[in-house]
C-alpha positions as CSV (number, residue, x, y, z in Angstrom):
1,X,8.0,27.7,65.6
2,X,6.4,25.8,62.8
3,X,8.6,25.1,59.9
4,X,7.1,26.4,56.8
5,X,4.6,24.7,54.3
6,X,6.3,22.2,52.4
7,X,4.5,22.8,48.7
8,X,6.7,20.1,46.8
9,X,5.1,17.5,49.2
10,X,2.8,16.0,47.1
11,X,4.4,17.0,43.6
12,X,5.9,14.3,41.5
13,X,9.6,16.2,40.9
14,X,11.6,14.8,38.7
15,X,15.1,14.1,39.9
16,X,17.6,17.1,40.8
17,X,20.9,17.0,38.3
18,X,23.7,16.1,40.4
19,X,26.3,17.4,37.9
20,X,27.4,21.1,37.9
21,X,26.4,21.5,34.1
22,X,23.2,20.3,35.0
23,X,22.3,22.5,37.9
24,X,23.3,25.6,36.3
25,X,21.1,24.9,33.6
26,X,18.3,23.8,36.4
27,X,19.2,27.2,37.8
28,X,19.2,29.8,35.0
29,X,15.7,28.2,33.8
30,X,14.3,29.3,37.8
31,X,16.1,32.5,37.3
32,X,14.6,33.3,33.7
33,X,11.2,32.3,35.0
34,X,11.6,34.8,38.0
35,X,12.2,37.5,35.6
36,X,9.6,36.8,32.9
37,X,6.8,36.3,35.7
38,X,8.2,40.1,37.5
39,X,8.0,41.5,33.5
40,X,4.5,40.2,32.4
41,X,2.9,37.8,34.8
42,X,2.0,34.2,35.1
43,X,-0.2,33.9,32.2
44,X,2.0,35.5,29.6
45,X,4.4,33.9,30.4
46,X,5.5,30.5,28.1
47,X,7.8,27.5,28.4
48,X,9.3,28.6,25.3
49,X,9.8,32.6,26.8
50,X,11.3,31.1,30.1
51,X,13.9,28.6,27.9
52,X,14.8,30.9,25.3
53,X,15.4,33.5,28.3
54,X,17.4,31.0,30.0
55,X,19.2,30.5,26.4
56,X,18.1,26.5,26.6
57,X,16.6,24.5,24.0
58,X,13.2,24.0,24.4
59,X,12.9,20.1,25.4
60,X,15.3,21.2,28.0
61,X,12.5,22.1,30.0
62,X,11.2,19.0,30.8
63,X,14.3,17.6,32.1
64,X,14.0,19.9,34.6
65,X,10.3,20.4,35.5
66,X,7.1,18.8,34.1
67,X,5.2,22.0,33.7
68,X,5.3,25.4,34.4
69,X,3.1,25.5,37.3
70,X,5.7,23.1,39.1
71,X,8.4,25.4,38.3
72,X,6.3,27.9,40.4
73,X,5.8,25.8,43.3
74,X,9.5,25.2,43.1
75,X,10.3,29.0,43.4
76,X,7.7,29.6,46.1
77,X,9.0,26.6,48.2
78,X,12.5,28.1,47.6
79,X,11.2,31.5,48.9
80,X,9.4,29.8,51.4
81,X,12.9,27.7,53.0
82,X,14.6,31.4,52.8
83,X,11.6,32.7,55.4
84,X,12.3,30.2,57.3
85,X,15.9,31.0,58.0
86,X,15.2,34.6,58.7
87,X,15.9,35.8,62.4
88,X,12.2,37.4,64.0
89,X,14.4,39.1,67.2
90,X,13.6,42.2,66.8
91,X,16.8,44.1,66.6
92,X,18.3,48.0,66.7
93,X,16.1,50.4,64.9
94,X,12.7,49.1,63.8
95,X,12.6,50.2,60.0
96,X,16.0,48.6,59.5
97,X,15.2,45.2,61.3
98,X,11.9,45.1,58.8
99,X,13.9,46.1,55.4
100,X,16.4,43.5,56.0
101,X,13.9,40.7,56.6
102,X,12.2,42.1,53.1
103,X,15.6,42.0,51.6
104,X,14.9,38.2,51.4
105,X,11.8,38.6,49.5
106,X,13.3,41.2,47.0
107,X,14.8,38.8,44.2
108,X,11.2,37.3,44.3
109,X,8.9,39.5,43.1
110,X,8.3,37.6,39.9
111,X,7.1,34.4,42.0
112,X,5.3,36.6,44.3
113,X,3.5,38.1,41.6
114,X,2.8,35.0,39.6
115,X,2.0,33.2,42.4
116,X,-0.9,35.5,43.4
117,X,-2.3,35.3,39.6
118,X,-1.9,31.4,39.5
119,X,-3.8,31.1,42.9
120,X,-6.8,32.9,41.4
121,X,-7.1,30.2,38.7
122,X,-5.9,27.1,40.2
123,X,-8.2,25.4,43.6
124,X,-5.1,23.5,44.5
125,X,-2.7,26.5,44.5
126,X,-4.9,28.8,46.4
127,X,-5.2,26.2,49.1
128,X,-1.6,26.2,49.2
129,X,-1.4,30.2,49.4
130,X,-4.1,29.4,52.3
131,X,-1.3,27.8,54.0
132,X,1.5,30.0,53.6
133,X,-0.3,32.8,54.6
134,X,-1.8,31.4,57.7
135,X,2.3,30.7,58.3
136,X,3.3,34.1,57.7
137,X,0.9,35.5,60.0
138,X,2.1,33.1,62.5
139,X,5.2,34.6,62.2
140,X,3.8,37.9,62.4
141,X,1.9,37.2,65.5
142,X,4.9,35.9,67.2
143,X,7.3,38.9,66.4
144,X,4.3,40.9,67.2
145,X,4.1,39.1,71.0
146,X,7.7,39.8,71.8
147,X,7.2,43.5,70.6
148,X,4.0,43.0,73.5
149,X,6.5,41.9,76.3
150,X,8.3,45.4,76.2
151,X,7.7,47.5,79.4
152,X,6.8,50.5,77.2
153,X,4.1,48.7,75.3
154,X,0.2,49.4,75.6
155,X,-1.7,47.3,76.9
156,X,-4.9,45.6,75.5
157,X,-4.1,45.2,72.0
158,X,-5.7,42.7,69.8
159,X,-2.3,41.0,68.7
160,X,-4.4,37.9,66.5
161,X,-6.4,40.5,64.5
162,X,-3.6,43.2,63.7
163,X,-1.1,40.3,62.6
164,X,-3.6,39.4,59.7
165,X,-4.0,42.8,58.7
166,X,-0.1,43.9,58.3
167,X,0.3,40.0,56.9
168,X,-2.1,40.5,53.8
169,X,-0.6,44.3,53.6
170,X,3.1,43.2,53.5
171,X,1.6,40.2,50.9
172,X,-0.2,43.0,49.1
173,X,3.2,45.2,48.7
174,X,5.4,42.4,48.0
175,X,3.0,41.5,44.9
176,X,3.1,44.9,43.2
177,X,7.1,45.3,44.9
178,X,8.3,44.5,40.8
179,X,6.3,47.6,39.9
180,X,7.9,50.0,42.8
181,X,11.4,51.7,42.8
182,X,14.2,50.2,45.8
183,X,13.4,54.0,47.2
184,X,9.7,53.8,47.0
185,X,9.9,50.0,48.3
186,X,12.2,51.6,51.6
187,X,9.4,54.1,52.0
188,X,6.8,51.6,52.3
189,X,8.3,49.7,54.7
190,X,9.0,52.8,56.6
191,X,5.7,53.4,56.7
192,X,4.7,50.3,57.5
193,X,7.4,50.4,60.5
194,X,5.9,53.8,61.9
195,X,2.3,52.2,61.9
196,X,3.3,49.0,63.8
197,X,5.4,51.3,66.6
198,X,2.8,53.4,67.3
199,X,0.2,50.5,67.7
200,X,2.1,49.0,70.0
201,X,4.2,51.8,71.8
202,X,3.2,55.4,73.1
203,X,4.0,58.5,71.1
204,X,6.2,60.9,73.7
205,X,3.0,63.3,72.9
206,X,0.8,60.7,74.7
207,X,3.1,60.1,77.6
């Protein structure tokens, strides 16, 4: 499987903090952006929102990160190394399998969310988002495939096209997740779940 994009590629990061002091700080200024950006968005949010969220002076920033947009990259390449970790084998009850791969999404709304508002601004980001999501639907397709190879699968499904529709729909859901309730959130996904067994397996009514 291909590993995910890797966003920071071609960004000039400044050097990590190798002391403990120093990575917490590094830390709670990701965290406070994460929240800000799930509250009010990209736009809205400032250096000087994230820092005094992060209770940091305001130069701190730029020990850290050079602007706000790399911070962002940063936390999408985070997200995007956690994706990469999850297990696609498909197992025990459906809904479950597809809420605990979400679980690793849920602390990142905020990135999500400013992610998809940066992208609609920025020529650079959105060919980034390009690649992610052409990723993600890779990943899709190939979960999808093994789904396929059950013996109580139908047959001639179009596996390409339906794996870019659920990809932009689980996208879609994960940028307004902030906005929804864990309950509502669970229902989605069930949802979701139920519309992906019955395209691929027969309902007992149909048997």
């Amino acid at each position: 499987m291909k590993r995910p994009p890797l966003l920071i590629a071609n960004e000039e990061l400044l050097p990590e903090p190798q002391q403990a002091r120093s990575i917490a700080r590094r830390r709670k200024l990701l965290d406070a952006a994460q929240r800000l950006f799930a509250e009010q968005g990209y736009d809205a949010t400032s250096i000087d929102d994230i820092t005094s969220r992060a209770g940091t002076a305001s130069g701190s920033f730029y020990v850290y990160f050079r602007s706000k947009r790399q911070l962002l990259i940063v936390l999408m390449h985070e997200l995007l190394q956690r994706l990469g970790r999850v297990d696609l084998q498909p197992k025990g009850d459906f809904r479950e399998f597809l809420l605990r791969i979400f679980d690793t999404d849920l602390e990142s709304f905020g990135a999500i969310r400013a992610w998809h508002e940066a992208t609609l601004a920025d020529p650079e980001l959105a060919a980034m988002r390009g690649e992610i999501e052409a990723w993600t639907e890779e990943r899709i397709l190939r979960l999808f495939r093994m789904l396929a190879e059950s013996p109580r699968a139908r047959p001639l499904r179009d596996l390409p096209v339906f794996a870019r529709m659920m990809d932009r729909h689980f996208w879609s859901l994960l940028a307004r997740g902030g906005g929804l309730s864990k309950r509502a959130f669970a229902r989605e996904i069930a949802v979701a779940a139920d519309v992906i067994t019955h395209y691929f397996f027969a309902d007992a009514a149909d048997q």
